[in-house]
VOTORGU-450740 format. One record per atom (N, C-alpha, C): x negated, y, z. Coordinates in pm, whole numbers, padded with zeros to 5 digits, always signed. Last residue first. Example, Ala and Ser with C-alpha at 12.3 -4.5 7.8 and 13.67 -1.06 7.14 Angstrom:
// VOTORGU-450740
-01285-00225+00708;-01367-00106+00714;-01290+00003+00787;-01319-00569+00780;-01230-00450+00780;-01320-00330+00780;
This chain:
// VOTORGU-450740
-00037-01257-00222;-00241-01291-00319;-00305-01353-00179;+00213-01191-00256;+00148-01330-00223;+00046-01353-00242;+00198-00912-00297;+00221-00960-00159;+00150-01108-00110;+00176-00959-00615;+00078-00851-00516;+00065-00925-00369;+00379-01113-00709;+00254-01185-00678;+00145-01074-00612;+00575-00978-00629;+00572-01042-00569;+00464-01138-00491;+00539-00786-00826;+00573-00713-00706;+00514-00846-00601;+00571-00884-01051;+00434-00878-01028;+00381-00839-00891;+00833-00947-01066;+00781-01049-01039;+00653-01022-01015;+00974-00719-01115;+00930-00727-00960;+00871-00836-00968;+00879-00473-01293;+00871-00586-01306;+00824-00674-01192;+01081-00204-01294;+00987-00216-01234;+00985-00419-01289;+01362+00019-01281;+01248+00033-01337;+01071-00068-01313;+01602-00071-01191;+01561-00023-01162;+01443-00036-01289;+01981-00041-01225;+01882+00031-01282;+01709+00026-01238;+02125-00352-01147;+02081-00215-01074;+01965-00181-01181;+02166-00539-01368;+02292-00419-01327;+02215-00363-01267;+01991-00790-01328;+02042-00664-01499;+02082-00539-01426;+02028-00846-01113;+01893-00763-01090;+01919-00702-01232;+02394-00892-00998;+02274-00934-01029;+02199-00822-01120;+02490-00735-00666;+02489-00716-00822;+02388-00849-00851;+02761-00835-00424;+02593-00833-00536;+02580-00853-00636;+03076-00557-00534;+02996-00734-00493;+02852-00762-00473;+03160-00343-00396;+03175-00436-00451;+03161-00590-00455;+03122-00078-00165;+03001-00196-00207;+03110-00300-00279;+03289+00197-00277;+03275+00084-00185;+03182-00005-00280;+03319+00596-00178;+03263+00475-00317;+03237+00300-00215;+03436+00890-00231;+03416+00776-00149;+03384+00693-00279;+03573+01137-00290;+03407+01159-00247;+03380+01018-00194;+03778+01154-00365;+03791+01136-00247;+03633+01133-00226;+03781+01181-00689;+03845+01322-00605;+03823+01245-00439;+03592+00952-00722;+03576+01078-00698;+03615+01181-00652;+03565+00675-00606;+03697+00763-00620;+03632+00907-00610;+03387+00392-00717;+03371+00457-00671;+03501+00582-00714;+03283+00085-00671;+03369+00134-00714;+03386+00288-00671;+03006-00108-00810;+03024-00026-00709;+03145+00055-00743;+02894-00256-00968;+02923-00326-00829;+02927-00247-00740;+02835-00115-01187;+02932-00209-01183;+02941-00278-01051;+02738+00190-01127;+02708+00059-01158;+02851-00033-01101;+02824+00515-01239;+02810+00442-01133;+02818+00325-01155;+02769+00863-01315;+02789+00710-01355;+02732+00557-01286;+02796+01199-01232;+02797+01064-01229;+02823+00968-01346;+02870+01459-01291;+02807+01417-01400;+02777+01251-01352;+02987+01535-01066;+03074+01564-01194;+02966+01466-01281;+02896+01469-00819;+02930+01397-00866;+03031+01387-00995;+02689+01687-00832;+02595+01550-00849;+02728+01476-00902;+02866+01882-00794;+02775+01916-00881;+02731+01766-00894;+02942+01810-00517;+03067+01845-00610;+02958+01849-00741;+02735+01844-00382;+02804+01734-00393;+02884+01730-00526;+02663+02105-00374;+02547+01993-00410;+02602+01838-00453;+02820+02245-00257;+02830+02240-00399;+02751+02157-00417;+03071+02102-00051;+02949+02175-00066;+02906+02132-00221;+03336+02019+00025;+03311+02120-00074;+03192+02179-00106;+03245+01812+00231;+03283+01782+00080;+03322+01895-00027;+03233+01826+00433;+03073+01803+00355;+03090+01871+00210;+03376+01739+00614;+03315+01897+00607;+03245+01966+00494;+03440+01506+00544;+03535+01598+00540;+03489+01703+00518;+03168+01312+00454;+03244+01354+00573;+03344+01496+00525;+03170+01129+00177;+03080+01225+00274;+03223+01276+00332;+03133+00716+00213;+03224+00877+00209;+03166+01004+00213;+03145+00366+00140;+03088+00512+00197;+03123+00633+00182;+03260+00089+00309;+03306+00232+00241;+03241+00341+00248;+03212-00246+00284;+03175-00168+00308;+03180-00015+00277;+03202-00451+00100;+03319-00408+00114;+03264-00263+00206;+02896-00613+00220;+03022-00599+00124;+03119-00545+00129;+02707-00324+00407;+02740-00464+00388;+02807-00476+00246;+02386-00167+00373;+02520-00158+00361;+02575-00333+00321;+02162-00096+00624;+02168-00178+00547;+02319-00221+00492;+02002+00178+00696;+02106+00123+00723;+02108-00001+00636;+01804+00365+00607;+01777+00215+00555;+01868+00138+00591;+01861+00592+00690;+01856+00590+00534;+01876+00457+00508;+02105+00671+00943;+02003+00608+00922;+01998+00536+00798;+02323+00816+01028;+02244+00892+00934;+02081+00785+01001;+02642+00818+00960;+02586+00690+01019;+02423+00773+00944;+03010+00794+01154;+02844+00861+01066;+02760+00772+01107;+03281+00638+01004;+03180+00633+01101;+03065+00730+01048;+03427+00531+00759;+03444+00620+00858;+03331+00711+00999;+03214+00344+00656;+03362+00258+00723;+03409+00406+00827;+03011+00560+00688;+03016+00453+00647;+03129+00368+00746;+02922+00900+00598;+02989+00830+00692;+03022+00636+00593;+02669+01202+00540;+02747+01079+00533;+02843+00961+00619;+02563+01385+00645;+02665+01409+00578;+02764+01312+00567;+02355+01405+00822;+02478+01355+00877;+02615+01353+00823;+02111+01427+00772;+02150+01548+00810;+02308+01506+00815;+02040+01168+00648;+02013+01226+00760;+02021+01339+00827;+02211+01153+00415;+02208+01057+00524;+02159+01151+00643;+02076+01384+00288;+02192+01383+00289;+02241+01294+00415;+01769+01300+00284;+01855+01443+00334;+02020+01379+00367;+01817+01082+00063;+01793+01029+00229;+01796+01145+00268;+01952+01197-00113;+02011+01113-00070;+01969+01099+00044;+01726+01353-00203;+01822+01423-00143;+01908+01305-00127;+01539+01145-00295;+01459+01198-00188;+01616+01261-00137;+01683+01008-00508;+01700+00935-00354;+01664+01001-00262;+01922+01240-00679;+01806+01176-00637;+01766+01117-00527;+02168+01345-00683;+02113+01335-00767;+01962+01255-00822;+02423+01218-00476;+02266+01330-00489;+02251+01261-00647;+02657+01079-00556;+02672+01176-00412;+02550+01269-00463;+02662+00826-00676;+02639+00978-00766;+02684+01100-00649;+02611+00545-00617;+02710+00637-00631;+02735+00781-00664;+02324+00569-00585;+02406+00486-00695;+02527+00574-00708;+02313+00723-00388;+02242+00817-00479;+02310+00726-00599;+02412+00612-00166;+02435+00711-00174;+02416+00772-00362;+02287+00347-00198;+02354+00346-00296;+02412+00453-00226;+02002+00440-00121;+01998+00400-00232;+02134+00414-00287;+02077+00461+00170;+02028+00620+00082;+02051+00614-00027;+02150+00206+00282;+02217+00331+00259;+02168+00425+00170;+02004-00046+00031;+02012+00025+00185;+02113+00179+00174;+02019-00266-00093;+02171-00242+00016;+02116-00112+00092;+01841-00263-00264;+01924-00169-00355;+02064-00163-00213;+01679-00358-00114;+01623-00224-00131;+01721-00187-00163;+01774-00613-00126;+01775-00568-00018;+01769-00410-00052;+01729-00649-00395;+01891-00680-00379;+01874-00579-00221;+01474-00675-00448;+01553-00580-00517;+01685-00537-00455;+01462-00944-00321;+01393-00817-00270;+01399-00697-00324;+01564-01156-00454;+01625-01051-00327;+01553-00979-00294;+01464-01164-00693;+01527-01090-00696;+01620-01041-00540;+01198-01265-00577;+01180-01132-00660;+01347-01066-00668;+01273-01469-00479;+01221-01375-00365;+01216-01256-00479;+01589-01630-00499;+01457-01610-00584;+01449-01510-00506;+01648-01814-00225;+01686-01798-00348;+01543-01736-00376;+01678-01764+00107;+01670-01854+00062;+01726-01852-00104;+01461-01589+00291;+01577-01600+00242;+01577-01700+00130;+01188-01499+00340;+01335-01596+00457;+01376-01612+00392;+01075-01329+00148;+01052-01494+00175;+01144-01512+00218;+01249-01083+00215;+01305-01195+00127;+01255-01285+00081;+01102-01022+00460;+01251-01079+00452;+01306-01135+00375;+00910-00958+00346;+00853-01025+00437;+01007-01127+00453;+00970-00733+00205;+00895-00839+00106;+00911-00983+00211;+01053-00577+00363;+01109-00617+00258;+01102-00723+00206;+00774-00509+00468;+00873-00565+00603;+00996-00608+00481;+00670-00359+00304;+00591-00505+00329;+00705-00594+00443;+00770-00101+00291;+00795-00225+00167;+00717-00352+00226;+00695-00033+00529;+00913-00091+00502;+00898-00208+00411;+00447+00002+00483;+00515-00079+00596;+00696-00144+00533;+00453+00251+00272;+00426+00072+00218;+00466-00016+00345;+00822+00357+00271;+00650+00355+00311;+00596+00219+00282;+01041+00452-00050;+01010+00405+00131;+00857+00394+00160;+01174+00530-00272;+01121+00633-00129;+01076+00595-00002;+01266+00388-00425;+01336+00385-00348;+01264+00444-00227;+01029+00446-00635;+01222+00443-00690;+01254+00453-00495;+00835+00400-00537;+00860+00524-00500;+00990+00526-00557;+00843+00097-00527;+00845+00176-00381;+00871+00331-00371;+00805+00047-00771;+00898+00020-00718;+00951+00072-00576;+00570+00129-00843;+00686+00190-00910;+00800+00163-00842;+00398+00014-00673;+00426+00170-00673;+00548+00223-00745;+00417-00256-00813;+00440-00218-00649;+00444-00110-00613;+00334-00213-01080;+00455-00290-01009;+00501-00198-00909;+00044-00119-00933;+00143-00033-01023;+00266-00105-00989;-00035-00373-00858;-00037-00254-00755;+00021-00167-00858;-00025-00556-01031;+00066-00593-00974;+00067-00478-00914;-00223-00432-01204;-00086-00393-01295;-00011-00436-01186;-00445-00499-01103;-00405-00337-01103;-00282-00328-01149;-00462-00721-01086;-00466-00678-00926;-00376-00537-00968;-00545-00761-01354;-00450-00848-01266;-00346-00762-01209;-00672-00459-01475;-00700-00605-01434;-00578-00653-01348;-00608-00295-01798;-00573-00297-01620;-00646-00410-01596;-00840-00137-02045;-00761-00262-01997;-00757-00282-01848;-00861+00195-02017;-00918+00068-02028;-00865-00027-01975;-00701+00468-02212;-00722+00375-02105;-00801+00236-02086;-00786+00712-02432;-00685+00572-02424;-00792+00507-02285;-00640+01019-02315;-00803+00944-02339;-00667+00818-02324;-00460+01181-02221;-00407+01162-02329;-00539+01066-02366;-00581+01262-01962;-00426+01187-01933;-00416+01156-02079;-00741+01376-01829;-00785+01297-01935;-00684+01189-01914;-00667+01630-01683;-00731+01648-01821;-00768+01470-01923;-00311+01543-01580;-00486+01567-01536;-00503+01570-01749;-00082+01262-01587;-00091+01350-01564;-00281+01386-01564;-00004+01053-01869;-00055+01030-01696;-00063+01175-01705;+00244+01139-02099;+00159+00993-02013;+00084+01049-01935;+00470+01255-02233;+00465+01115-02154;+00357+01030-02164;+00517+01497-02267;+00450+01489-02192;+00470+01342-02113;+00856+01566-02359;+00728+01599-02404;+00555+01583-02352;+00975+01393-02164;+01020+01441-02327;+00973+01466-02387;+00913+01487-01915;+00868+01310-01978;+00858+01346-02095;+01025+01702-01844;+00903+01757-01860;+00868+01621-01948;+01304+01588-01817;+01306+01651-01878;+01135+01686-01926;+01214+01371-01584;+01297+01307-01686;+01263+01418-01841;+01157+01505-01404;+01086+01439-01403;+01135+01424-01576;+01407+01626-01335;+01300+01746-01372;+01185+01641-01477;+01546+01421-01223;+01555+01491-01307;+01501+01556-01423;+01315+01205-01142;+01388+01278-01093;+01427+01320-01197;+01146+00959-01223;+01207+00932-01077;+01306+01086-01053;+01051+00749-01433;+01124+00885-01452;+01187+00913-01369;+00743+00589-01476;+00897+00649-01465;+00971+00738-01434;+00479+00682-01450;+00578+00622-01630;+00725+00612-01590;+00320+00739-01254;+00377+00574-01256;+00447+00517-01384;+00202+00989-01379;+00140+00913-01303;+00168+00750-01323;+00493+01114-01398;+00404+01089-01469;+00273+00987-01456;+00545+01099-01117;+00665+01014-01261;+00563+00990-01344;+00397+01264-01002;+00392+01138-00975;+00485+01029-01145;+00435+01495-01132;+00304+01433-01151;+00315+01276-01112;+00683+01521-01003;+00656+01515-01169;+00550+01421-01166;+00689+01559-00767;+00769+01437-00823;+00688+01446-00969;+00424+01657-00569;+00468+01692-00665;+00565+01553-00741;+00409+01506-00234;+00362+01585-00324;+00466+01629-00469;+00456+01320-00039;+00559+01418-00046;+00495+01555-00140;+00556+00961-00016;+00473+01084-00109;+00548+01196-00083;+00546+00864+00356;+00582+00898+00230;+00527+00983+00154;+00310+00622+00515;+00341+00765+00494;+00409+00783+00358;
């Protein structure tokens, strides 16, 4: 089941800074949320810092703990470092690099956006969040889409990662290359990610 409570509290909660709003209330108010959010804490154990890891990383990219265990599960298969393809996968899915590309402002309105059909991939609509975007691969919002102000607003203030090219007056942006795990922004120390799964 996804979080669909308060973003703040949660940012606050995990220490990162998952929305906007999130970002601005942080500024003044950076550490756990509740009355005994400013008490010093008692040393995490093991278990507890890999299950943080593993929250921070799952709510960056909005998915359910199932997806994230079906993630995890795929980049054993694969053949290289499991911590960093399992970044690499999360960071191909559609919603994610909607929101890389500076279409939303945030992943929760990125996966809206996907799924209310804004979006189109190699032309095509395509409003499934976890799609999995290839190389070269073109994403767009659809003709109709594209004077809506939500758009036009997210993508004045963009800035977009190096493995992603992106044409603003055309509302389009293409998958580049794979990044390596420096370049995608995320917030999280997936090696602890890893040893959660493998306990």
């Amino acid at each position: 089941m996804n979080y669909t409570g308060p973003k703040v509290k949660l940012s606050r909660k995990l220490g990162i800074r998952i929305t906007p709003k999130a970002s601005k209330v942080m500024e003044h108010k950076n550490y756990p949320p509740g009355q005994h959010g400013k008490r010093r804490r008692t040393k995490q154990s093991d278990y507890g810092m890999q299950l943080l890891e593993k929250q921070r990383l799952r709510m960056q990219y909005h998915i359910s703990e199932k997806q994230m265990g079906n993630y995890y599960y795929k980049a054993t298969h694969l053949e290289g470092n499991t911590a960093e393809l399992l970044v690499l996968l999360l960071e191909s899915r559609l919603d994610s690099l909607v929101k890389r590309s500076g279409f939303a402002r945030t992943i929760y309105a990125a996966r809206q956006y996907v799924q209310h059909g804004h979006i189109l991939v190699n032309g095509k609509k395509c409003d499934i969040p976890s799609y999995n975007v290839k190389l070269s691969d073109v994403i767009s919002v659809r003709e109709k889409s594209k004077k809506i102000e939500c758009f036009q607003e997210a993508i004045r203030n963009s800035a977009a990662p190096p493995y992603i090219e992106i044409n603003k007056s055309e509302l389009s942006t293409k998958f580049l290359n794979i990044p390596d795990r420096d370049e995608i922004p995320v917030q999280c120390e997936v090696s602890l990610v890893v040893e959660y799964y493998s306990r």
